[in-house]
N, C-alpha and C positions, 0 to 999 in steps of 0.2 A: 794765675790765669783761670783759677775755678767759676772766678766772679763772672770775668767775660767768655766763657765757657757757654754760662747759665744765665744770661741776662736778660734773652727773652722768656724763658721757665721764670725768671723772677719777677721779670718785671710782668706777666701774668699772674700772679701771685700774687702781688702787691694791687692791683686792679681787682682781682675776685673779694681780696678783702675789705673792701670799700662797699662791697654790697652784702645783702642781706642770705644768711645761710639759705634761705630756700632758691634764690634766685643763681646762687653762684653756679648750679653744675647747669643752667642755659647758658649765663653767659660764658661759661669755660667755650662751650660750643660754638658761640658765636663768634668769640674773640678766634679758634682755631681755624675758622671757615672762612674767616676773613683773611687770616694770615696766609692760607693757602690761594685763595682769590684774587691777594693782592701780589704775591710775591714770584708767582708760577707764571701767569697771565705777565705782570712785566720782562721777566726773563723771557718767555716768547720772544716778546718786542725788539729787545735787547740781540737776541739770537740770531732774528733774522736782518737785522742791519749788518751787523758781523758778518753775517753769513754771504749777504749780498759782497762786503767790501773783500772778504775774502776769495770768494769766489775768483771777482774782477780783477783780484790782482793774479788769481792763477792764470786769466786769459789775459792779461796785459791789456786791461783799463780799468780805472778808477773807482767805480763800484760808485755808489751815494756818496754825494759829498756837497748836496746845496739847502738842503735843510738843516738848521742846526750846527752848531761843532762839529767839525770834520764827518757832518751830514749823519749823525748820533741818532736825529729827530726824526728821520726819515718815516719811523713805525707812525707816529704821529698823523705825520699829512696821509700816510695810507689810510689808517683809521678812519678820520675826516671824508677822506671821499669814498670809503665803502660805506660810511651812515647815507650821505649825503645822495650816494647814485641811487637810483629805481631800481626799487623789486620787481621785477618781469616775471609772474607764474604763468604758465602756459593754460591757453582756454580750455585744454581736456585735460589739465593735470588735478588731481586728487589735491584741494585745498588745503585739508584741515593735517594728511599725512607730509606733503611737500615741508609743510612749516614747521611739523615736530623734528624732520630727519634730520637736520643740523644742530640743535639741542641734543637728540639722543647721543649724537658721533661728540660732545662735547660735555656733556655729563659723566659717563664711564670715567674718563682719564682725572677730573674732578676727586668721586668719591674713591677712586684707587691711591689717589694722594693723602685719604686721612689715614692710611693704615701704614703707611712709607714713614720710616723713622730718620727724619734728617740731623736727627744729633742726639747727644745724649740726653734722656727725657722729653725729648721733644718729638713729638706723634700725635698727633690728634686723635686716635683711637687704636689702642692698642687689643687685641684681640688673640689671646696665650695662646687658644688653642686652633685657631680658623683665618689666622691671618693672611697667607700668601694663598689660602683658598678665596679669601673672600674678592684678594687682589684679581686672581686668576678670572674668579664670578663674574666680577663687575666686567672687566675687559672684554669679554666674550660681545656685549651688549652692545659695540662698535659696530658690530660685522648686520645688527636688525638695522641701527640707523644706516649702512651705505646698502642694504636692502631698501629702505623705504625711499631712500632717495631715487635710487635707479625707477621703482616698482610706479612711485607715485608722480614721477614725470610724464606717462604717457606717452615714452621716446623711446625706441627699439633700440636707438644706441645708446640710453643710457639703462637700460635693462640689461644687455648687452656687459655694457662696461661694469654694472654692480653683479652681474652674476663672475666675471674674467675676475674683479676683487675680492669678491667670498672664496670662488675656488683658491684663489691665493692665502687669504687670509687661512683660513681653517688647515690649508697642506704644513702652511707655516707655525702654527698654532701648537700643534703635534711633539715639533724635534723640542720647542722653546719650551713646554711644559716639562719635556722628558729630563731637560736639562736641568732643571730646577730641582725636580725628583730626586735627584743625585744629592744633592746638598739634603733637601729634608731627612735623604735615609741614615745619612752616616749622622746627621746632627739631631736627628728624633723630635724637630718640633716645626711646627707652622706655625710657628710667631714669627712677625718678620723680628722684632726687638730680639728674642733669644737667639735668632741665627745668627746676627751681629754680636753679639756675646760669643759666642760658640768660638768665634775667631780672635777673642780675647788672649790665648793662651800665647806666650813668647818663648819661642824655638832659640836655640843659641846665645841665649842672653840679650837677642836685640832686635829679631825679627818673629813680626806676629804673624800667627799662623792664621792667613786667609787661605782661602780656600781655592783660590787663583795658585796657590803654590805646592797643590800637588798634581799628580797626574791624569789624574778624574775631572780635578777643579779646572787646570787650564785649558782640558779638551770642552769639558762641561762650558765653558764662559764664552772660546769659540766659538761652539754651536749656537750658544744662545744669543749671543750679542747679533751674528750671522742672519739667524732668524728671527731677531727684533729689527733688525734692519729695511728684512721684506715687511715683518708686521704693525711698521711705520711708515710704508711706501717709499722709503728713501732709495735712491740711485745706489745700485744699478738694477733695484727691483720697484722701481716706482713705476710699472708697467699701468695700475688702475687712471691714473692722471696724467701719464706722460705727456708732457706740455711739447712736445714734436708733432705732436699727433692732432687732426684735424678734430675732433669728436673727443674732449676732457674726460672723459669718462662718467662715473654713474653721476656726478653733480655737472652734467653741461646745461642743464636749465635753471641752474643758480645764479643768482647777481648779487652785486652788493652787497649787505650785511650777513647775509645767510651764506654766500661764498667764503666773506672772510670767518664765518663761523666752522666751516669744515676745515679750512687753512689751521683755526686755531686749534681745534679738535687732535689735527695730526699732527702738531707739536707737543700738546700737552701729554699726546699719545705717548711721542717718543720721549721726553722727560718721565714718563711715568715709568715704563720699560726701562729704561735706563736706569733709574734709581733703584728697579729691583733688581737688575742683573749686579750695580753697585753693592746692593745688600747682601746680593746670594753669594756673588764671588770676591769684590775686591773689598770686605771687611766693612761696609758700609760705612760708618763715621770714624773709625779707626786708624789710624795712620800707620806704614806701612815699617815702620821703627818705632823702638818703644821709647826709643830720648825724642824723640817728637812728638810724645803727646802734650807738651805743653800748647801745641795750638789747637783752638777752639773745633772741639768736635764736629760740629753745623761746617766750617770752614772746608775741614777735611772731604764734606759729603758735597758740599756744591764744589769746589775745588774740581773734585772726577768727573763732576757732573760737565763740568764746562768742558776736559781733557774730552771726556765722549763725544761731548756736542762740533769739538774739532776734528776727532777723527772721522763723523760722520758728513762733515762739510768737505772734509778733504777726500772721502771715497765719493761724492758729490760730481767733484770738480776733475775726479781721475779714470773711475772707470765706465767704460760704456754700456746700455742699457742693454738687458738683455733681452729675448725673444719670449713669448709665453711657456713654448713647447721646454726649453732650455731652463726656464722657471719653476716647471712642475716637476722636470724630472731630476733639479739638482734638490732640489725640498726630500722626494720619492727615492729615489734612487741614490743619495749621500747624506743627506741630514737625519733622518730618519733611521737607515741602519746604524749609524755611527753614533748615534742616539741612548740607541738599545745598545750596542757595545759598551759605551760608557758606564751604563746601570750594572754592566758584569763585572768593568773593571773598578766600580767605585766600591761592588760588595767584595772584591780581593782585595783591594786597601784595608776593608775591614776586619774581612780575616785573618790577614797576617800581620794586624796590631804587633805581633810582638818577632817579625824579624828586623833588621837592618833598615834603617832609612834610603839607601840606595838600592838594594835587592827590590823592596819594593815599587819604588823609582821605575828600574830598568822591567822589572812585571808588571806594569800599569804600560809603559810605554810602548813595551812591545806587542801586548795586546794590542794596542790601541793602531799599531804600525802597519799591523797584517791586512787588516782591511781597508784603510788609508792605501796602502800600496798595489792590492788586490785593483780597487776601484779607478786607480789611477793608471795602471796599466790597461782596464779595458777603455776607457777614456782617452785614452793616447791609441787603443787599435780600433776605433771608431772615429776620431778626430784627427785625421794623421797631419803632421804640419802643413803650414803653406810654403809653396815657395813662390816670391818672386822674382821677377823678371823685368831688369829694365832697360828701356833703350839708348845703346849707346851710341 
């Protein structure tokens, strides 16, 4: 299974040779830029037909189903008519900014894809010593394009709406880095490639040691997953757009192609996050037993990737939106402390390398328990239940 393993490593390999030694490391480039342009951008498409028919069947009806095979096409005919409908820019909005802010929100999650290792050898730029920095770099650069969008409308409410998603984004920004930190300390490298290694090693003769399976990792991958959720705008913290609401937020003077350019931007967003929470915590292209590595590495990484993209449709379809004030202070006041707990109990993992696998088990845990418990009790004497009442 090494060959199908490596197939696209090779068969890139076999293409670079066909040309001339000064030209092969462009085209090495071009060939990787494409493959992520092509492959990333269709799974969007892919995601959100899914995502529709899914949905539909949670409220009992049928989601897509007239384009195409059991309405498969659906991304299709959407494409078609956001080229097709009119760009509306408003007469006082900033021209030359309106028309970059959708490119910017859609570049970021792009260039964080060449440093995401989706299989074995396969990376488009791997970077030993700066790589989940540079991932971290680029991401930041989302939060200028839903600034320019809001800024360059010349619409209070969508000024409004893009300053309500920076405060989000940046609160959320915080715990999701803190949690990654955890993985870099105990594993000593910012390569995304070597973190994924790092988890190489097999515990009890069959199960590999990701990093989801200790007690650092799974509080670590909680938080973070938690707050890629807000920092993807997804339900139940898609507060920036919430399609309930009269006023879309910082993009309601967008139409057409430049809408469905921010659409794609926040999926590419969340495939991007996702693939590194994969990396940091669930062993990245690794399978999660060591008699299963005979399936194709790439397989095992989009495999999770899809499992995410379900459980992200299904808290979608199940929990309800929450309020702004409710937003910032579960960011401020839970993700955030529970954050920095973690970084204490990830350096007690470290220093008691050499007791018992359960003792340190149950000392990560119970760390981790006190303030979990703490926070949840004053949350229950501020929140007290409801009761209803009905008539009989």
């Amino acid at each position: 299974m090494e060959s199908l393993d490596q197939i696209f490593v090779t068969a890139k390999h076999a293409v670079l040779g066909l040309l001339p030694a000064a030209w092969q490391p462009w085209a090495s480039a071009v060939i990787s830029v494409g493959a992520i342009l092509a492959v990333f951008p269709l799974l969007f498409a892919l995601t959100t037909v899914v995502e529709r028919k899914a949905l539909g069947r949670m409220q009992n009806r049928p989601g897509p189903n007239r384009v195409g095979p059991f309405g498969f096409l659906q991304f299709a005919a959407d494409g078609i008519k956001s080229l097709t409908k009119e760009d509306i820019v408003p007469r006082a909005a900033d021209p030359i900014v309106h028309f970059l802010a959708p490119l910017v929100v859609v570049i970021p999650p792009v260039l964080a894809f060449a440093v995401l290792p989706v299989g074995r050898h396969m990376v488009a730029l791997d970077l030993p010593e700066t790589g989940l920095l540079f991932f971290l770099m680029v991401g930041t650069a989302v939060e200028l394009g839903v600034f320019m969008a809001g800024w360059s409308s010349h619409n209070k409410y969508s000024l409004l709406g893009a300053m309500r998603a920076l405060a989000q984004l940046l609160s959320y920004e915080i715990p999701l880095i803190l949690s990654a930190i955890t993985v870099v300390m105990l594993s000593g490298s910012l390569s995304l490639v070597t973190l994924v290694e790092r988890q190489a090693e097999v515990h009890g003769g069959f199960l590999l040691g990701w990093n989801l399976f200790t007690p650092w990792g799974l509080a670590g991958a909680l938080l973070f997953f938690t707050a890629a959720v807000a920092e993807a705008n997804r339900s139940p913290f898609d507060l920036p757009e919430a399609e309930s609401e009269i006023v879309a937020g910082y993009f309601t003077e967008y139409s057409g192609f430049k809408f469905a350019l921010f659409f794609l931007g926040e999926y590419l967003g969340l495939f991007a996050i996702s693939g590194l929470g994969i990396t940091l915590f669930l062993g990245g292209w690794l399978p999660p037993f060591s008699f299963l590595g005979w399936v194709p590495s790439w397989i095992w990484f989009f495999a999770k990737l899809g499992a995410l993209m379900m459980v992200f449709i299904w808290l979608r379809g199940t929990l309800p939106r929450l309020r702004m004030d409710q937003l910032m202070q579960f960011a401020w006041q839970f993700l955030l402390p529970m954050s920095l707990v973690n970084l204490f109990v990830a350096g007690l993992w470290h220093f008691t390398a050499s007791w018992p696998l359960l003792a340190r088990w149950l000392l990560g845990a119970a760390v981790l328990a006190v303030p979990w418990m703490l926070y949840a009790r004053g949350f229950a004497a501020r929140h007290p239940r409801r009761t209803y009442r009905y008539v009989t």
